[in-house]
KOLDREN-25717 format. One record per residue (C-alpha): residue number from 0; residue in three letters; x, y, z. Coordinates in pm, 1 decimal. Example, Ala and Ser with C-alpha at 12.3 -4.5 7.8 and 13.67 -1.06 7.14 Angstrom:
2
R  resi  resn        c1        c2        c3
R     0   ALA    1230.0    -450.0     780.0
R     1   SER    1367.0    -106.0     714.0
//
This chain:
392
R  resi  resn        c1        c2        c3
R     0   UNK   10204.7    9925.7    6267.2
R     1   UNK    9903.5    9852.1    6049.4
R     2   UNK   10058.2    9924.8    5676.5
R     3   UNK    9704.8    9871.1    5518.1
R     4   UNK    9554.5   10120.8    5789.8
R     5   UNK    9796.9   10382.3    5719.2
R     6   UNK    9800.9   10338.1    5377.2
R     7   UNK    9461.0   10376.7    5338.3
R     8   UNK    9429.4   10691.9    5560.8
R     9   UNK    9684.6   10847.9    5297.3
R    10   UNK    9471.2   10805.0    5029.3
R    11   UNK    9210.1   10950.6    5191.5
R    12   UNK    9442.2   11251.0    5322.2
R    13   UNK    9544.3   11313.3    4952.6
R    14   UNK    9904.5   11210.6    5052.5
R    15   UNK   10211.3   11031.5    4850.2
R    16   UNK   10292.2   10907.0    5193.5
R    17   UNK   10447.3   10901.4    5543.8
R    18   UNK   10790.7   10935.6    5595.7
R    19   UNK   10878.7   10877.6    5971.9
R    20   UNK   11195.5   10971.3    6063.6
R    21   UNK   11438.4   10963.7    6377.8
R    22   UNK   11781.7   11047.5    6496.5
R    23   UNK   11883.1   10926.5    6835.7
R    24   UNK   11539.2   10931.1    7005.7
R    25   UNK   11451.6   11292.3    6855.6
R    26   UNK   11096.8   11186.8    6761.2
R    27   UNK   10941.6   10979.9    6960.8
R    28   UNK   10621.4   10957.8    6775.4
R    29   UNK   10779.2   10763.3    6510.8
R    30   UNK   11009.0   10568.8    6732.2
R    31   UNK   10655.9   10429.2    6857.0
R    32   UNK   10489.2   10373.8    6548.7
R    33   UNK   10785.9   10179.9    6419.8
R    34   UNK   10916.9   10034.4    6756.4
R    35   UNK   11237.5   10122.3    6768.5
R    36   UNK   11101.4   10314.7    7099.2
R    37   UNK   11113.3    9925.5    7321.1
R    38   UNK   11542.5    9961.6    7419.8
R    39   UNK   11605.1    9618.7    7210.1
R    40   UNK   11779.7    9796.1    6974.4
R    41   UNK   12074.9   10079.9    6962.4
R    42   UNK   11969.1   10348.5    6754.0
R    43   UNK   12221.4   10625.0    6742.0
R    44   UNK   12216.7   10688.6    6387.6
R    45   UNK   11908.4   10858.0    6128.9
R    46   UNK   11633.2   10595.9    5989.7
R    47   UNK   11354.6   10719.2    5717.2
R    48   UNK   11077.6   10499.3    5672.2
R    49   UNK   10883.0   10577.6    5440.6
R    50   UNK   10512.0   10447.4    5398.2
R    51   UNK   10360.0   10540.6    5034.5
R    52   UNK    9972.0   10557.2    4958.7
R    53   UNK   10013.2   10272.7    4729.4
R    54   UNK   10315.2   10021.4    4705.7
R    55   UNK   10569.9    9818.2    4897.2
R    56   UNK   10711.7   10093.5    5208.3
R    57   UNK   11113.5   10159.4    5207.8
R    58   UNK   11319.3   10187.3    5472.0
R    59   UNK   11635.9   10376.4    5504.6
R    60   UNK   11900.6   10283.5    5761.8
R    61   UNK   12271.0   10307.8    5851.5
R    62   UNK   12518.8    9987.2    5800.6
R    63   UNK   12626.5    9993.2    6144.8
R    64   UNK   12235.4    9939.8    6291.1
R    65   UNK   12099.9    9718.0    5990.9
R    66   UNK   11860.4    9593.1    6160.3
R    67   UNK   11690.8    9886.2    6279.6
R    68   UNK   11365.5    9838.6    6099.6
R    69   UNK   11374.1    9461.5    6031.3
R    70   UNK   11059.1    9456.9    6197.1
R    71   UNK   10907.3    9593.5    5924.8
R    72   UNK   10801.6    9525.1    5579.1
R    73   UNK   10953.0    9660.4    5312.3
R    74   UNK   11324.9    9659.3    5162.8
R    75   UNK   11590.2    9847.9    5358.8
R    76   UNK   11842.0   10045.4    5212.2
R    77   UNK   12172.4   10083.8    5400.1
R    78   UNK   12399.6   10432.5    5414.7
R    79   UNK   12730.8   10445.3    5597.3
R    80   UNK   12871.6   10795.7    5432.3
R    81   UNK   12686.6   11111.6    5459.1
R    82   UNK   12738.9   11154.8    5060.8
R    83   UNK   12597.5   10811.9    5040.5
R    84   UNK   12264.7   10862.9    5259.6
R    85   UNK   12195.3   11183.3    5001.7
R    86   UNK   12215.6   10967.7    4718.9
R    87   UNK   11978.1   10708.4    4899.9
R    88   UNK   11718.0   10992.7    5047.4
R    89   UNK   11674.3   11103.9    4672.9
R    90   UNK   11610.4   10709.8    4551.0
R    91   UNK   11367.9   10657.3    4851.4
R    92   UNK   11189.9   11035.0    4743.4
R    93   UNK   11158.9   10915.9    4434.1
R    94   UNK   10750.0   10970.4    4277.4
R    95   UNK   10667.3   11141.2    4604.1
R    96   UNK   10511.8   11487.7    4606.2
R    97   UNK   10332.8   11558.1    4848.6
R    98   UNK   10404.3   11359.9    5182.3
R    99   UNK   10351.0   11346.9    5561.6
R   100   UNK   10610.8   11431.1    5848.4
R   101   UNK   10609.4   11471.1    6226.2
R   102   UNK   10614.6   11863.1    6123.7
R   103   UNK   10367.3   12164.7    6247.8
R   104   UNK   10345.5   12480.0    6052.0
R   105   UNK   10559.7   12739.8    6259.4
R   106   UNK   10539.5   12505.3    6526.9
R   107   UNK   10176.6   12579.1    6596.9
R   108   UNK   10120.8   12220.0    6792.5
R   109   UNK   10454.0   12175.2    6958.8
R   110   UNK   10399.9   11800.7    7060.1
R   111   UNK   10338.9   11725.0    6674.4
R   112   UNK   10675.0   11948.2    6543.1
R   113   UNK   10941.9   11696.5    6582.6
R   114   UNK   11152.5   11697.7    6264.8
R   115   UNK   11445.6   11986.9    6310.8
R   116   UNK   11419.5   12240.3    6020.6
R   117   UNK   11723.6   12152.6    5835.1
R   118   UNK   11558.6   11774.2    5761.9
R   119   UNK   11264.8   11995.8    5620.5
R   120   UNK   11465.6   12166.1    5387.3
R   121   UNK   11645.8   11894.7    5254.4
R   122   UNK   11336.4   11701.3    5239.4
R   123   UNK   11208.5   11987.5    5000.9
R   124   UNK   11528.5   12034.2    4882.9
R   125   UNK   11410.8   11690.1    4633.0
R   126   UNK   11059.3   11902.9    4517.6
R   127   UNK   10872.1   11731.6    4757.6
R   128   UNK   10629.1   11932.5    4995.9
R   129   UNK   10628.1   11854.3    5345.4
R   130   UNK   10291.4   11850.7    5518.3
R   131   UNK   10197.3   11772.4    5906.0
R   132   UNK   10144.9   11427.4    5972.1
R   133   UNK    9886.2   11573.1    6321.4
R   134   UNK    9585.7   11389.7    6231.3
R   135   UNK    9763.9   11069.3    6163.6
R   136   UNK    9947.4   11016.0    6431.1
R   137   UNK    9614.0   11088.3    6612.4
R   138   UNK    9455.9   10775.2    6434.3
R   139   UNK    9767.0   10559.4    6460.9
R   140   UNK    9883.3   10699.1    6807.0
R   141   UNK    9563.8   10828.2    7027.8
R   142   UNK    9282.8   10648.1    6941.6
R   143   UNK    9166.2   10380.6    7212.0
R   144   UNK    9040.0   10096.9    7194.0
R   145   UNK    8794.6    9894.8    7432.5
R   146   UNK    9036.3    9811.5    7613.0
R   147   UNK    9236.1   10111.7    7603.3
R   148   UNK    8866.6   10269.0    7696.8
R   149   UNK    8866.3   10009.0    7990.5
R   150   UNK    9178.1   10103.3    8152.6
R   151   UNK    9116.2   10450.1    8163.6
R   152   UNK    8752.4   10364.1    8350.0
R   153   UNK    8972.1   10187.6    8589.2
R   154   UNK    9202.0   10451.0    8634.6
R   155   UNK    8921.8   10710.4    8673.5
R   156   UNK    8711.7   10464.2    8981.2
R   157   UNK    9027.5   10489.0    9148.5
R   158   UNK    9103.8   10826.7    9115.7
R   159   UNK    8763.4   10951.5    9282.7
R   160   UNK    8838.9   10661.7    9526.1
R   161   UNK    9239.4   10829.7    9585.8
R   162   UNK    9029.4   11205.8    9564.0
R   163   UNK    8740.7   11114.3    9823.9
R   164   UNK    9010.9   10966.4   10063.0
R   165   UNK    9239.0   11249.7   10049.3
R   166   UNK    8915.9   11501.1   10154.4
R   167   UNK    8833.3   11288.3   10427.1
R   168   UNK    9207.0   11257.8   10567.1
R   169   UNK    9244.9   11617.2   10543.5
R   170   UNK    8918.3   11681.5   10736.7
R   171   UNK    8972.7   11456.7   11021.5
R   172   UNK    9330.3   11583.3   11059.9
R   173   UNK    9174.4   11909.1   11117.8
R   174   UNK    8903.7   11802.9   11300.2
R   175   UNK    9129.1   11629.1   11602.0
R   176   UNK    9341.7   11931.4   11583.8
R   177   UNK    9650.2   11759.9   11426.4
R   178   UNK    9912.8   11938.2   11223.1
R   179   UNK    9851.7   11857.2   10851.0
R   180   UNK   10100.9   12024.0   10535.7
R   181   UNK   10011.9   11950.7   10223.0
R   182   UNK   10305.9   11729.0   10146.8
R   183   UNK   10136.4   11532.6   10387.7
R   184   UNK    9856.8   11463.5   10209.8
R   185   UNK   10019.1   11454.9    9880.5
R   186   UNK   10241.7   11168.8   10039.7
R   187   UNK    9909.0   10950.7   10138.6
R   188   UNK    9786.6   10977.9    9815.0
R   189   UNK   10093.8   10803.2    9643.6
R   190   UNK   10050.1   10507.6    9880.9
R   191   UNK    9712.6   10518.6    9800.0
R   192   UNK    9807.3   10491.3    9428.1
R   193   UNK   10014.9   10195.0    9491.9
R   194   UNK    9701.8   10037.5    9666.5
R   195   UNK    9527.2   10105.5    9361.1
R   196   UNK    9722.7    9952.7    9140.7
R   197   UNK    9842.0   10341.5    8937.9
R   198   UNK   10146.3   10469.1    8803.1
R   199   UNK   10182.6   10807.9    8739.0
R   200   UNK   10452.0   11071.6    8566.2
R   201   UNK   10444.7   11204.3    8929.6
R   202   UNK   10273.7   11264.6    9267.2
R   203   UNK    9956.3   11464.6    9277.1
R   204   UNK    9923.9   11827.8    9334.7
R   205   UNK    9823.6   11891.6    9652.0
R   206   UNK    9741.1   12241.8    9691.6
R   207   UNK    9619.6   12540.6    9956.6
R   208   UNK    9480.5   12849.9    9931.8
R   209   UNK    9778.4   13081.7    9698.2
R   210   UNK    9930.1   12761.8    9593.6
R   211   UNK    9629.4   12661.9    9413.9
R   212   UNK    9707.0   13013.7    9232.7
R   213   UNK   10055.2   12781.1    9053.0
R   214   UNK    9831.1   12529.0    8825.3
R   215   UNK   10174.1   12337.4    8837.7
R   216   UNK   10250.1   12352.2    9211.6
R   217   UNK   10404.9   12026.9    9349.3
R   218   UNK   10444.7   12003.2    9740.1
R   219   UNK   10784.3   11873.8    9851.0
R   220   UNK   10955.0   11778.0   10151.3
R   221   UNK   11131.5   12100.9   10142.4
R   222   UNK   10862.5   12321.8    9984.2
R   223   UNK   10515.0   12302.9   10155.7
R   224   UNK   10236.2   12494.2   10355.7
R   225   UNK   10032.7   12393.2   10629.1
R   226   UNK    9678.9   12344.6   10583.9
R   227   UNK    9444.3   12528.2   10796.7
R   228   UNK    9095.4   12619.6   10859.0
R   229   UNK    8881.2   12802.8   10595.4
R   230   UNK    9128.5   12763.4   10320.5
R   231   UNK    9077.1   12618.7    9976.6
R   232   UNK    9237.1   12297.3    9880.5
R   233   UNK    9297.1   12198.5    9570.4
R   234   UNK    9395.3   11786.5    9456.8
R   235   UNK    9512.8   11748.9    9052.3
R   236   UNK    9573.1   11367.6    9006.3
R   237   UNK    9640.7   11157.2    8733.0
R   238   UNK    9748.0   10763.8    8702.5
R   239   UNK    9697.1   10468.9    8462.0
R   240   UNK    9701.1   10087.7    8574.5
R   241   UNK   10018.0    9937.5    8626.0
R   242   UNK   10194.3    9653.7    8414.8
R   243   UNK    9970.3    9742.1    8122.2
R   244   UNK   10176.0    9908.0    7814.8
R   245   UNK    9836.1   10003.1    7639.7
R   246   UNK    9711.2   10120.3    7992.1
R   247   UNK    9560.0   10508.6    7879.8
R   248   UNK    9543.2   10821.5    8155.2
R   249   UNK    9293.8   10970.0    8339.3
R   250   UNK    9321.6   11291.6    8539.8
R   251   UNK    9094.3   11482.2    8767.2
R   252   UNK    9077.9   11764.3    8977.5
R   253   UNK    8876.3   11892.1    9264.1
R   254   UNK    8825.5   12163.2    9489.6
R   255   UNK    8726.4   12177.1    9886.4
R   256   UNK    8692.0   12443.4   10109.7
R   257   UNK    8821.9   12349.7   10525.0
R   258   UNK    8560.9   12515.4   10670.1
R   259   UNK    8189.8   12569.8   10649.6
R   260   UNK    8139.3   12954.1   10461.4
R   261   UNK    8317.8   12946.0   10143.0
R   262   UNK    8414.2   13298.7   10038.9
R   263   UNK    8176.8   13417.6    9740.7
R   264   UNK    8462.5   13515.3    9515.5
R   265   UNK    8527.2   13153.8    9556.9
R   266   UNK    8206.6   13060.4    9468.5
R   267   UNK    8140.6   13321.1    9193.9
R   268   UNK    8517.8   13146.0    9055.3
R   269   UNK    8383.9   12796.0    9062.2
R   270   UNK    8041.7   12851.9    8938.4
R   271   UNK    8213.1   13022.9    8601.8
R   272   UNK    8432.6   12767.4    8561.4
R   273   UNK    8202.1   12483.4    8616.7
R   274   UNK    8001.1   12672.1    8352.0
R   275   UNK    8295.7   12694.1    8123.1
R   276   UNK    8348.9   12331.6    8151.3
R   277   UNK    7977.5   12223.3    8059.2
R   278   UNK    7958.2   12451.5    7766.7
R   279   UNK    8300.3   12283.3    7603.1
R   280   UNK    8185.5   11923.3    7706.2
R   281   UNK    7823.2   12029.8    7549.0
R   282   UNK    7970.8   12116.8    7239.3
R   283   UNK    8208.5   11826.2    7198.7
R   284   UNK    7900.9   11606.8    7245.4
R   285   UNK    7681.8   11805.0    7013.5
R   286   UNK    7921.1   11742.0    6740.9
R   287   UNK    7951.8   11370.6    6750.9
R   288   UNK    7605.8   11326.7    6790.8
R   289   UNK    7561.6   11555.5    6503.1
R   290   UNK    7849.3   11397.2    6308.1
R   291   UNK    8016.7   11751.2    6279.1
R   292   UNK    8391.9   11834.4    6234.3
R   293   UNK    8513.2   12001.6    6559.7
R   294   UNK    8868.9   12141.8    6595.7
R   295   UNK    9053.4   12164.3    6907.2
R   296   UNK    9066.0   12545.8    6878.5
R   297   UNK    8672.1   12523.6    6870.1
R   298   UNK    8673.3   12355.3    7217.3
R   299   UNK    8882.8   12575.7    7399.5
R   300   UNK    8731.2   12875.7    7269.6
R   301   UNK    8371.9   12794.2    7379.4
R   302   UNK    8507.2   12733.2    7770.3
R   303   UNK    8662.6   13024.1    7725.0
R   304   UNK    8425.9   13305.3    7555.6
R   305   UNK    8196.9   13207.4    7904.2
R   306   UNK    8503.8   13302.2    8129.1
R   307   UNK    8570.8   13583.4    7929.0
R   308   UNK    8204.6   13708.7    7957.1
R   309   UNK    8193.8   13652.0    8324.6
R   310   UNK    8460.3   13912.0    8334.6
R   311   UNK    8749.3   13696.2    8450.7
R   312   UNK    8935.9   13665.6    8100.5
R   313   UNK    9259.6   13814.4    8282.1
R   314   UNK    9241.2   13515.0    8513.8
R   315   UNK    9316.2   13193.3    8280.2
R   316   UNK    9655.8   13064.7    8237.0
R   317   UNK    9635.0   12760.9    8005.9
R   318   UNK    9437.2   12581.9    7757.9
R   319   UNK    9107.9   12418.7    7853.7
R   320   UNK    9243.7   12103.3    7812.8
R   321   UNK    9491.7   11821.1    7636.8
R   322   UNK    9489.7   11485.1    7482.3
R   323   UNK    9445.7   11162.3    7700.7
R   324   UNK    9637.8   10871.0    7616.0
R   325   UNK    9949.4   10641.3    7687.3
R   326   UNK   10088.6   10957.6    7852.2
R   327   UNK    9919.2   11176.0    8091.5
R   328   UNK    9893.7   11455.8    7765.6
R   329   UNK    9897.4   11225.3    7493.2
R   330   UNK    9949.5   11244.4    7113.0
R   331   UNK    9548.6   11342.3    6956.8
R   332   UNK    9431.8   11718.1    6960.7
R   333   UNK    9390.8   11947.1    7236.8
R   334   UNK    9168.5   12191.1    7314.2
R   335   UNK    9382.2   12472.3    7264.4
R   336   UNK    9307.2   12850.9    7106.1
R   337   UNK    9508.4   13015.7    7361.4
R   338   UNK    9851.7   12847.4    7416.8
R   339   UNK    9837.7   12697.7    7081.4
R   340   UNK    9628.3   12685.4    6771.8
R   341   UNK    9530.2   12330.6    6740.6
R   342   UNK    9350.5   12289.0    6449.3
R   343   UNK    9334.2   11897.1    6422.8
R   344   UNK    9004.3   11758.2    6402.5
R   345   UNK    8824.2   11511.3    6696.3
R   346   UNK    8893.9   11196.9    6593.7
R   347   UNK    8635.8   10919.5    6718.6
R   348   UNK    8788.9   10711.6    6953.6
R   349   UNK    9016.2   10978.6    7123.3
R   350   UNK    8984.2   11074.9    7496.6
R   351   UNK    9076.9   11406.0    7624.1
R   352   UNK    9009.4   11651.0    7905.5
R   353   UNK    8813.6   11957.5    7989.5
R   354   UNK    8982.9   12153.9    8270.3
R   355   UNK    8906.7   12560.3    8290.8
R   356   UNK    9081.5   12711.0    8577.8
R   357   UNK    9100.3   13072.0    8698.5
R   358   UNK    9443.5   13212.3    8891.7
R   359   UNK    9412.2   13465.1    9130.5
R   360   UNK    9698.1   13593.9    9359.4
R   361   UNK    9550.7   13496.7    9664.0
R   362   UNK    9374.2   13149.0    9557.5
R   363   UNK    9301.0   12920.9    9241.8
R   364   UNK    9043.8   12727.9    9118.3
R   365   UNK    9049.3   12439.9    8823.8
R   366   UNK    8766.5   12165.2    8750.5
R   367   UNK    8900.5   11890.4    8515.6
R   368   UNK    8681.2   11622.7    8337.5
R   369   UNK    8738.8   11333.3    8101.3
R   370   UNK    8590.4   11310.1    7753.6
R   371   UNK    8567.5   10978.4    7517.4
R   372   UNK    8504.1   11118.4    7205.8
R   373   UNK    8280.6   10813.4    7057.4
R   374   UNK    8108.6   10772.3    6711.2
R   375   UNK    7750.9   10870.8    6829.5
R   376   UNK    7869.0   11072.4    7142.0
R   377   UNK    8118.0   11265.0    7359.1
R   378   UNK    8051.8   11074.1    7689.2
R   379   UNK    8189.3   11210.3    8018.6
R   380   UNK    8354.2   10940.6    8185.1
R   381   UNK    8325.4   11043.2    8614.5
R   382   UNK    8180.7   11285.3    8808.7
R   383   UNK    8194.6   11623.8    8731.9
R   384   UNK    8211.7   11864.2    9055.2
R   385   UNK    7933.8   12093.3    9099.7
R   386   UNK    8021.6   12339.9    9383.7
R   387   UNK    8362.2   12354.4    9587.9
R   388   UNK    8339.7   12067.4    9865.3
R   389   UNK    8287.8   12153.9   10258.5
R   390   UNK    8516.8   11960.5   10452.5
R   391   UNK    8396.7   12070.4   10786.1
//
C-alpha cells in the first residue's frame, strides 16, 4: 500500500482520511489493500486502519492478533475489551471530520458497500461524517498497470483462440452428423483453457437457442441441450493467466448461428446490440480523448437509449457492462444506470467491458467487448463481432 499515494489522493478528495476496516474477512477490499487478505495471518477479530491526509497512519487491533497490521507503518493500538476498543476508536477519530469508508449511499454500488450499518453509526456516533471511499479503491484497487495491461492482452489472444476453436468443433460435429450437447462443448473449452495457460471463476457458458435467453446459463453434466441445426449458439468466456497474482480478466462473448439463414429477428437483435455497443465504446473514447469526466451511469445509458429506441427496451436484463480487474468483475466503476447507479468517475488506467444483450423467450443475444480506459484514449482491446457467425 502506497501511504504517499493515498495520502495524496485524500487531499485532493477533500478528505481527513481513510479508515479501512475489517471483521473476519467482511471487507475484502481493505483486507487487500492492507494484506491481511494472503492466509499468513488469523484474523478473527475487528482492525481500523486509519490513513489521514497528512500525518503518521494508526492502526487499531485486538491483543490476541497483534500483529495484524505489522506490515504497516504507523503505531498500533491494541483493544482486548469491547469497553476498551470504544475508548481507542474515539483516540484514533481524534481531528478527523470528514473521512473515507468502504460505504455506498443506500447501497447504490453494492460491491463498494462493505461496512455493516451499525460501524457507520458508531463511526458518526464521534461527529465524524462517513463518505464512500468508490473512487479510491478504484485508484488503489483497479487501475492496471503495463503489466497488468499485458496480461489481460494475453488473456484476450487466447480467448478468441478458445472462441474460434469452440465454433469450429461445434461445426464439424454437426457436419459428420455426430451428437453434440452443449456441455460438450463447454467441457472442450476448459481443456482448452488449461492449454492456454487460463484460470477462470468457472467454465464458460455454452449456450443454444432459449438458453442463450438465461445470460447466466451454465451447462452441466446433468443440465444440458443438444445442439442442432439452425439454432443460435451462444459462448461467454472469461480467464486470466495462471500463476500470476496481478494477472487482470478478460471476457468475451460471441454469437453463431448452425446453419446458413439466420432468422431476421436474430439479425434485427444483433444489429441493435452491436449498435448499442459502438455507441457506449464511442463515448468512452470520446471522453478520454477529450479529457472529459464520464460516469459509469453515462455509459450504460448511451448503449441503452439505442436499444430503447430500436423498440426492444423490454428486452435487457442487466447493465451494459462491469469493471475488469483481478476478478472477472473487479473493484473500478461499472457501467451501470439500470441495476445500479454508479456514479464513480473513469479513472485512467481502468479496464472494463461493454456487453448489451437482449432476452427473448425463445433465444438471446449478448456482444461483449473490452475497454482500457487510457490517458489519451479508450482503446478496444480484440475484435468486436459484427454480425452473428455461420457455422455451416
Amino acid at each position: 500500500m502506497d501511504i504517499g499515494a493515498v495520502q495524496q489522493s485524500l487531499r485532493a478528495e477533500g478528505l481527513d482520511g481513510w479508515l479501512l476496516y475489517d471483521f473476519h474477512g467482511s471487507n475484502p477490499i481493505a483486507a487487500r489493500l492492507v494484506g491481511t487478505s494472503n492466509g499468513t495471518k488469523m484474523t478473527t477479530r475487528r482492525w481500523f486502519y486509519l490513513v489521514p491526509a497528512t500525518g503518521e497512519p494508526k492502526g487499531l487491533v485486538h491483543a490476541m492478533e497483534r500483529k495484524t497490521l505489522d506490515a504497516l507503518p504507523g503505531h498500533k493500538a491494541a483493544y482486548a475489551g469491547r469497553e476498551q476498543l470504544d475508548a481507542e476508536l474515539t483516540r484514533l477519530l481524534e481531528g478527523m471530520k470528514t473521512i473515507a469508508m468502504e460505504y455506498s449511499r443506500e447501497c447504490a454500488i453494492p460491491y463498494i458497500s462493505r461496512i455493516d450499518a451499525g460501524t457507520i453509526e458508531w463511526i458518526r456516533k464521534r461527529g465524524v461524517e462517513v463518505q464512500s471511499s468508490g473512487d479510491l479503491v478504484q485508484r488503489f484497487e483497479a487501475v492496471w498497470d503495463d503489466h497488468a495491461l499485458a496480461t489481460h492482452r494475453d488473456a484476450s489472444l487466447a480467448l478468441y483462440r478458445i472462441k474460434d476453436r469452440a465454433f469450429e468443433f461445434a461445426a464439424r460435429k454437426l457436419r459428420n452428423g455426430e451428437s453434440l450437447t452443449e456441455f460438450d462443448v463447454q467441457q472442450q473449452m476448459v481443456e482448452w483453457f488449461t492449454d492456454e495457460g487460463l484460470v477462470s471463476d468457472a467454465p464458460p457458458v455454452v449456450a443454444a437457442q432459449e438458453n442463450a435467453s438465461d445470460p447466466h446459463y451454465l451447462p452441466s453434466a446433468t443440465r444440458t441441450r443438444s445442439i442442432r441445426a439452425n439454432e443460435l449458439l451462444l459462448l461467454d468466456l472469461w480467464g486470466k493467466k495462471k500463476g500470476d497474482p496481478n494477472a487482470v480478466y478478460a471476457d468475451i462473448t460471441w454469437v453463431g448461428f448452425t446453419g446458413k439463414t439466420i432468422p431476421d429477428e436474430m439479425v434485427r437483435a444483433f444489429r441493435a446490440i452491436c449498435e448499442a455497443r459502438d455507441a457506449a465504446a464511442a463515448l468512452a473514447d470520446e471522453s478520454a480523448r477529450s479529457q472529459r469526466d464520464l460516469r459509469g451511469w453515462q455509459v450504460d445509458r448511451a448503449a441503452r437509449s439505442v436499444l430503447e429506441q430500436a423498440g426492444y427496451g423490454h428486452w435487457m436484463l442487466h447493465r451494459t457492462g462491469h469493471s475488469l480487474g483481478r476478478e472477472v468483475h473487479g473493484n473500478g466503476v461499472h457501467m451501470d444506470d439500470y441495476e445500479s447507479h454508479d456514479d464513480r468517475r473513469l479513472l485512467p488506467g481502468t479496464g472494463f467491458t461493454i456487453e448489451p444483450g437482449l432476452y427473448f423467450d425463445s433465444f438471446g443475444v449478448r456482444t461483449e467487448i473490452n475497454v482500457f480506459y487510457g490517458q489519451r484514449e479508450a482503446r478496444v482491446t480484440g475484435p468486436a463481432q459484427t454480425e452473428i457467425v455461420k457455422l455451416l
